[in-house]
C-alpha positions as CSV (number, residue, x, y, z in Angstrom):
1,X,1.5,-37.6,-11.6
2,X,4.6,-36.1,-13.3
3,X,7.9,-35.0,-12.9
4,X,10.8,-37.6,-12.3
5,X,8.9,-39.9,-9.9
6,X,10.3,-43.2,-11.7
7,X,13.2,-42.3,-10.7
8,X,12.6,-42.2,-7.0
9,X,12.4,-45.7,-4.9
10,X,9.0,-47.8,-5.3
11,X,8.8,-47.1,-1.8
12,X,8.8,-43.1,-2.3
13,X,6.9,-43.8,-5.2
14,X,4.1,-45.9,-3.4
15,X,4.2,-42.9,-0.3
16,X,3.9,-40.5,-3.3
17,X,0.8,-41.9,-5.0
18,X,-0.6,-43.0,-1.6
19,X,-0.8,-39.2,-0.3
20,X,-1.9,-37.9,-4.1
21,X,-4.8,-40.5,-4.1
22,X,-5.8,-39.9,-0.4
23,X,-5.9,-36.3,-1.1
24,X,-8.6,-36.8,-3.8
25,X,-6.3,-36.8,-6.9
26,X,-6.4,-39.1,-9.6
27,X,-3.7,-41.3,-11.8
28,X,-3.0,-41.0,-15.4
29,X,-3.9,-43.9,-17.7
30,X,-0.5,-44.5,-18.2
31,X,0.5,-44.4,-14.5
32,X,-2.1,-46.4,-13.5
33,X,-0.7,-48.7,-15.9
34,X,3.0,-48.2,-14.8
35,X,1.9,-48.8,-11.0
36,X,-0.2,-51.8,-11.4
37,X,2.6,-53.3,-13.7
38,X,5.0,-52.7,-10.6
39,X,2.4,-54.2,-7.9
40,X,2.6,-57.3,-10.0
41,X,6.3,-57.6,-10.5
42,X,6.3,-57.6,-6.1
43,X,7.8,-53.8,-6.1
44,X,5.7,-52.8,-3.5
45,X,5.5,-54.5,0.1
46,X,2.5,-56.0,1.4
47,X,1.3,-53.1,3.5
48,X,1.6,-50.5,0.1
49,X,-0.5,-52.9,-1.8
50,X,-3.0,-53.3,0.8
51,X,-3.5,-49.3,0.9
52,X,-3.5,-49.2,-2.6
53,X,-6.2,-51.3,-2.7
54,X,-8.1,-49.8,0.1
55,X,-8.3,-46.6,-1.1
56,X,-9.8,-47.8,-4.2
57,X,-12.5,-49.1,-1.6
58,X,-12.9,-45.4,0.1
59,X,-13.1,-43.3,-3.8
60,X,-14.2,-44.0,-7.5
61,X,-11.7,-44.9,-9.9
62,X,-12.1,-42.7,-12.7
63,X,-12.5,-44.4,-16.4
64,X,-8.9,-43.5,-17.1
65,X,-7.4,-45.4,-14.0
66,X,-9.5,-48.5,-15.1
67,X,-8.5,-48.4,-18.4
68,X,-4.7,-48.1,-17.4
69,X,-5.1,-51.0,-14.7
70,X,-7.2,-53.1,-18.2
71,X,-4.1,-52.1,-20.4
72,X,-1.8,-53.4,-17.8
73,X,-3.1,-56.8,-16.6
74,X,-3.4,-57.4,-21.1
75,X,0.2,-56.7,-21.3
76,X,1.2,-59.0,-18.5
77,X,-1.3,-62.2,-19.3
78,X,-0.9,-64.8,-20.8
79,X,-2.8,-64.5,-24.2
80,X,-4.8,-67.0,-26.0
81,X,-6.1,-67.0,-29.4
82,X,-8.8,-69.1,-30.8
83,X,-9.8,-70.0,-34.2
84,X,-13.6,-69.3,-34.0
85,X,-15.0,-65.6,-32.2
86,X,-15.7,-66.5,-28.8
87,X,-17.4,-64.6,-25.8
88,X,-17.5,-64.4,-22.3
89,X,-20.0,-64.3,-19.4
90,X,-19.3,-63.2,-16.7
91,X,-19.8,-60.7,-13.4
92,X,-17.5,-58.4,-11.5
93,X,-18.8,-60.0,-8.0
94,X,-18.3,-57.9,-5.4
95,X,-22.2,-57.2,-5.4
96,X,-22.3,-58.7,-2.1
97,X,-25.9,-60.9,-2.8
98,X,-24.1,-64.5,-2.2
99,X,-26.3,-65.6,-5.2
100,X,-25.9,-69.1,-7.1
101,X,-23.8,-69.0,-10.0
102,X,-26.1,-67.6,-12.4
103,X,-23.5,-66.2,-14.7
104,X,-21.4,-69.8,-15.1
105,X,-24.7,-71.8,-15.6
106,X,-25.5,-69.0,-17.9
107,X,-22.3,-69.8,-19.7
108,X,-23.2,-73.2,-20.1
109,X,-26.8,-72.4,-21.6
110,X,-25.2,-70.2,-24.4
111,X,-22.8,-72.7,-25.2
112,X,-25.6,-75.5,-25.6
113,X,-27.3,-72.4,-27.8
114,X,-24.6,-72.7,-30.3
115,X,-21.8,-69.7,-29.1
116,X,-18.3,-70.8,-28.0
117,X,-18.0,-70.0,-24.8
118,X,-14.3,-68.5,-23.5
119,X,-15.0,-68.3,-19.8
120,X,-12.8,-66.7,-17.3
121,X,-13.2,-66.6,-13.5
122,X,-11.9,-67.3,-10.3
123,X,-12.3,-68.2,-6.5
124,X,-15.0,-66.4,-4.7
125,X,-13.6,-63.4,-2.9
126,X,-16.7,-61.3,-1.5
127,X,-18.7,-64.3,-2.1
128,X,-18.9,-67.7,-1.0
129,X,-18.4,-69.7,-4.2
130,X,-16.9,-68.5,-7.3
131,X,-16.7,-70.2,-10.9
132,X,-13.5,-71.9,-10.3
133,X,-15.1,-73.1,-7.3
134,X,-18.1,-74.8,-8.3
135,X,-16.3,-75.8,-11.5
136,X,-13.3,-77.2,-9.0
137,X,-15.5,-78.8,-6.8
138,X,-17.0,-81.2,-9.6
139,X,-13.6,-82.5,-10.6
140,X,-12.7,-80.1,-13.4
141,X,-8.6,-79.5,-13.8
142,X,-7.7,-76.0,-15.1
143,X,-5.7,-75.8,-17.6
144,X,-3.4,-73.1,-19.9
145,X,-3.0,-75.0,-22.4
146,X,-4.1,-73.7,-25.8
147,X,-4.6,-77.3,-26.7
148,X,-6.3,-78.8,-24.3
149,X,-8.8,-75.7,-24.1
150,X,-9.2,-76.0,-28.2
151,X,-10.2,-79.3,-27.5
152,X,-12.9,-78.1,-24.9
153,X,-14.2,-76.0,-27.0
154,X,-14.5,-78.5,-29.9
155,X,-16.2,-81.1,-27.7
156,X,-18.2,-78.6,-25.4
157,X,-18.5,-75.2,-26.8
158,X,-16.7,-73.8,-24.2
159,X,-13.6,-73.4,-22.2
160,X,-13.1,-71.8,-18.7
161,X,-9.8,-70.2,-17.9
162,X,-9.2,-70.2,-14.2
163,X,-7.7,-65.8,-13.8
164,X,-4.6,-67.0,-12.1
165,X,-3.4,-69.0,-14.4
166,X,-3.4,-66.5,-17.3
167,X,-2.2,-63.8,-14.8
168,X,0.8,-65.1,-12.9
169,X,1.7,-61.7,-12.3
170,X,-0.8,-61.2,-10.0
171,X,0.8,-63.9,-7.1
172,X,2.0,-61.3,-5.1
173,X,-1.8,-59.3,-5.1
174,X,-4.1,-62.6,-4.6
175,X,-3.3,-63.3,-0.9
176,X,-3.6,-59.3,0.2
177,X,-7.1,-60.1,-1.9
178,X,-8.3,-63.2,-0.1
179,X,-6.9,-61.6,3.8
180,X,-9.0,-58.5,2.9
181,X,-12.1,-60.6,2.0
182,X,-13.8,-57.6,0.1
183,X,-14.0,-56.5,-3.5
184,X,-11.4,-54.5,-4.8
185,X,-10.5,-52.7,-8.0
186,X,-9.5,-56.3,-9.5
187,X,-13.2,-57.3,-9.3
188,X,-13.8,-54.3,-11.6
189,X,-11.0,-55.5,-13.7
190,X,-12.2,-59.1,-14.3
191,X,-14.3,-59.1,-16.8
192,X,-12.0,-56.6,-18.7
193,X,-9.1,-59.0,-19.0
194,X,-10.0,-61.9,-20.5
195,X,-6.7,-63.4,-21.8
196,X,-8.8,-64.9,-25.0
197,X,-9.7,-61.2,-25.9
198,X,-13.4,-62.0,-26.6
199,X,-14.8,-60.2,-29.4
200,X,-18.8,-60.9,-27.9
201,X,-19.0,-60.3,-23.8
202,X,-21.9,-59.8,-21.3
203,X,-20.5,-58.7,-18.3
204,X,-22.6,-57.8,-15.3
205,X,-21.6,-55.1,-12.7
206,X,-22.0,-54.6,-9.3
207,X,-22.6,-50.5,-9.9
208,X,-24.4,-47.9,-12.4
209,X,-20.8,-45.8,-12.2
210,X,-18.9,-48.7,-13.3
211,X,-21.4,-49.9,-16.0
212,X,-21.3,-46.3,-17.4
213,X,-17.6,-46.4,-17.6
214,X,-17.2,-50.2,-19.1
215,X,-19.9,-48.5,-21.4
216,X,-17.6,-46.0,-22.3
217,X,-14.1,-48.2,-23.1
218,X,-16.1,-51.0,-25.1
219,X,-17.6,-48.4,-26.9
220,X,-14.0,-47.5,-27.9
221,X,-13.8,-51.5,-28.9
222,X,-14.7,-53.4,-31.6
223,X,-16.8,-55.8,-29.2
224,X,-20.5,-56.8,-29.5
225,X,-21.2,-55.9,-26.1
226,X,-23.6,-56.2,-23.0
227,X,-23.3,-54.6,-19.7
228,X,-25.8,-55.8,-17.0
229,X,-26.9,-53.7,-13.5
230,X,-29.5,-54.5,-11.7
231,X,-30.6,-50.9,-9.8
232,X,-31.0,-52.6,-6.4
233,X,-27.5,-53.5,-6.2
234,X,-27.0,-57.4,-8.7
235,X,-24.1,-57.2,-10.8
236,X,-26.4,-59.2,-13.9
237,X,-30.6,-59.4,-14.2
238,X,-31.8,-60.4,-11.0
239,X,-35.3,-60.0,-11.7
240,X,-35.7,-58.7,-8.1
241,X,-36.4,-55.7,-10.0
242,X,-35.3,-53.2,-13.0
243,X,-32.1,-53.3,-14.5
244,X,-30.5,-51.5,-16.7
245,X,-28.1,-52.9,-19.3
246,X,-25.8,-50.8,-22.6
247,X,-25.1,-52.1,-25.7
248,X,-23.4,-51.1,-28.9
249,X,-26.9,-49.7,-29.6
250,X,-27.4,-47.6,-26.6
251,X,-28.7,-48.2,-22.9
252,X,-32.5,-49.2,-21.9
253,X,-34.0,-49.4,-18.7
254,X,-35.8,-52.9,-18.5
255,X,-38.0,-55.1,-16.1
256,X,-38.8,-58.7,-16.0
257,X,-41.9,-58.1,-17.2
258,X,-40.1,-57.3,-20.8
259,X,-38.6,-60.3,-20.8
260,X,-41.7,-62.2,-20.3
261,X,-40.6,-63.9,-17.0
262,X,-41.4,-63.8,-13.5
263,X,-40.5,-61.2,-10.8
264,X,-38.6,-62.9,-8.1
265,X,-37.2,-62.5,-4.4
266,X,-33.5,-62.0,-3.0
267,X,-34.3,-65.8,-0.8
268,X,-35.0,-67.0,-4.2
269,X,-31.2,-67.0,-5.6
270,X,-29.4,-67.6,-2.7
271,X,-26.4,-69.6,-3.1
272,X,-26.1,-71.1,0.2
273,X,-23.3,-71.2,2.8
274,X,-20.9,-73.4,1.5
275,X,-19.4,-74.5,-1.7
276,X,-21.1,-77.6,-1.4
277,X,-24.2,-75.8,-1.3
278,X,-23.9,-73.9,-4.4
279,X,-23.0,-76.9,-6.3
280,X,-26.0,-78.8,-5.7
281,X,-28.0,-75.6,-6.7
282,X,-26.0,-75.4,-10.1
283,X,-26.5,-79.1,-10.7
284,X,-30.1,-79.3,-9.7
285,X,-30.6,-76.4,-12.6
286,X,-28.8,-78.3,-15.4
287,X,-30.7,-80.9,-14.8
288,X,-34.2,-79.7,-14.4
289,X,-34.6,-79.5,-11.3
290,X,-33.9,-75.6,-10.6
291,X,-37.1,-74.0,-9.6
292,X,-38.9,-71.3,-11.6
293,X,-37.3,-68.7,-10.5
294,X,-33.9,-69.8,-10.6
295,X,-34.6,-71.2,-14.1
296,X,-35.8,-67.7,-14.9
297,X,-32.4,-65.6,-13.6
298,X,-30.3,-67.8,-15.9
299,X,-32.9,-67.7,-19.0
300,X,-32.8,-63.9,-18.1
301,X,-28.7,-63.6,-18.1
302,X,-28.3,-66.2,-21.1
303,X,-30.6,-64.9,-23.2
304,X,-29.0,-61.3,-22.8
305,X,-25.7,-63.1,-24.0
306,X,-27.1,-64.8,-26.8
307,X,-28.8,-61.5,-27.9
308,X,-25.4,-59.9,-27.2
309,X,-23.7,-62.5,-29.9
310,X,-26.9,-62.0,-32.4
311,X,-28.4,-58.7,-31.7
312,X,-29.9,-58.4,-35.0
313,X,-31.9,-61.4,-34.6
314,X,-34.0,-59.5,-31.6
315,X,-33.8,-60.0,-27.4
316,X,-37.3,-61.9,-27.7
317,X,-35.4,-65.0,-29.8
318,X,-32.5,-65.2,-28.0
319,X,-34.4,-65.6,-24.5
320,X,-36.0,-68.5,-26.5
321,X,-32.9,-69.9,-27.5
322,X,-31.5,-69.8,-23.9
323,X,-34.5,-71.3,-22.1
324,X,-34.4,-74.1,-25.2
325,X,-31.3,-74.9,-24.4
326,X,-31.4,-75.3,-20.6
327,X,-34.8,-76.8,-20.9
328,X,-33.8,-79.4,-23.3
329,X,-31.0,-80.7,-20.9
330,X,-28.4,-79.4,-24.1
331,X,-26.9,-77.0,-21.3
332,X,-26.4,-80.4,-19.3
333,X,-25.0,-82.3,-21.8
334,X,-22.5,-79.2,-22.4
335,X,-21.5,-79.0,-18.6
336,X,-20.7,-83.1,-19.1
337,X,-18.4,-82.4,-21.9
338,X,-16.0,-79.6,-20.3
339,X,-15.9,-82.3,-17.7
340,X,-14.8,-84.7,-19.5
341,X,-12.6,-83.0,-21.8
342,X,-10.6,-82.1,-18.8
């Protein structure tokens, strides 16, 4: 866009962007930063944002449009520094699979492994249990404090950070999110706007497109990265089939096979129907009584992180590490800790 359209109404503005996006155009980074700013400060009525979401259902967002949204939501968080590097796991959702929380249990097997853990996640949109779900459902309080998440990482090796409480600009998006049910650009956002600013970060998505063009902006980063896709759809290794994940070294296409571990079914990671449901799965893991395949999808995830947070110690060690640590009960014992340290 250009021209004097700040100086028009938001609602002009809005019809403006609206019939430029719907006609195939695209934003600037810089505009895409300068609208989502607005959507957050409650510019925009409820019927705008809800197109302006949907059409981001109906066409790709281009690498510069993400990267405006990322810059954005940064500049509006809530920011949290640590004292120690720190990564995150986690997914974009939106992959539509409804499988059990392989990326928080993941979480909790690298942080048994020895990497602070900086998780950030939310409610289950498109799904029907999300990290702050499970997490929620087994008594845990989130938290903004820098204090009291210091103090989980200390006794636990990691902290979680529950999205809208480091983004409370986004109040006036999360309802139009939850009434549309569906994943929007936000879920694309996620993993891109950790408030901790994670310097290590495996992040699973729910497309090739989009893993091309996270590829592309953490390349611009100082990150250790990895970026999961599994072809048939998973936003992380489902074993269901190959994946393909990039690094800072490159991109490789991969099946279970090279990770030594077992090809499984979709039935196999189902999360159930209910939050309840996926709970007892994620406890039954921790504490050894996951079956082999689930125990495989989070040895496969984890010890993708762990290699992301050491890769020059090799991908064959760090899938040891990870199924070590889950196998021992230390990933357990970790989950215990951010309990009680809330």
């Amino acid at each position: 866009m250009t021209g004097n359209w700040r100086l028009a109404t938001f609602y002009e503005i809005m019809k403006t962007i609206l019939n430029e996006l719907i006609d195939h155009q695209s934003l600037t980074k810089e505009t895409a930063r300068e609208v989502l700013i607005e959507l957050a400060s409650g510019k925009y009525n409820a019927s705008q944002m809800s197109s302006f979401l949907t059409v981001y259902m109906m066409r790709n967002i281009t690498v510069h449009e993400l990267q405006g949204f990322r810059d954005a939501m940064l500049e509006l968080c809530i920011p949290i520094k640590f004292d120690e590097p720190v990564m995150d796991v986690c997914g974009t959702g939106g992959d539509g699979k409804n499988t059990f929380n392989i990326s928080t249990l993941s979480s909790f097997v690298v942080a048994a492994a020895g990497q602070p853990v900086a998780k950030h996640g939310n409610y289950g949109v498109s799904s029907a249990c999300g990290s702050s779900n499970v997490l929620e459902f087994f008594g845990y309080k989130f938290t903004n404090d820098v204090n009291e998440l210091k103090r989980s990482i200390d006794r636990a090796n990691i902290c979680f950070m529950h999205a809208p409480m480091f983004h409370p600009a986004m109040k006036n998006v999360a309802p139009i999110r939850k009434e549309l049910g569906v994943k929007t650009f936000f879920n694309m956002l996620g993993p891109m706007v950790n408030p901790a600013f994670p310097t290590k970060q495996l992040v699973g998505v729910f497309s090739l497109e989009l893993a091309r063009q996270y590829g592309y902006l953490y390349q611009n980063t100082d990150k250790d990265f990895v970026i999961l896709h599994a072809l048939d759809g998973y936003d992380e290794i489902s074993l269901t089939g190959p994946f393909k994940y990039f690094f800072n070294g490159g991109e490789h296409l991969a099946e279970p096979s090279d990770l030594g571990l077992p090809q499984v079914r979709y039935e196999d990671l189902s999360g159930g129907d209910t939050i309840e449901d996926s709970a007892k799965i994620f406890l039954h893991i921790l504490e050894g009584k996951g079956t082999v395949e689930q125990n495989a999808a989070v040895i496969a995830n984890a010890g993708m992180a762990l290699y992301c947070a050491n890769q020059s110690k090799g991908l064959e060690n760090a899938l040891l590490k990870a199924r070590e640590a889950l196998e021992s009960g230390k990933a357990l014992v970790s989950f215990k800790k951010l309990l009680n340290a809330s």
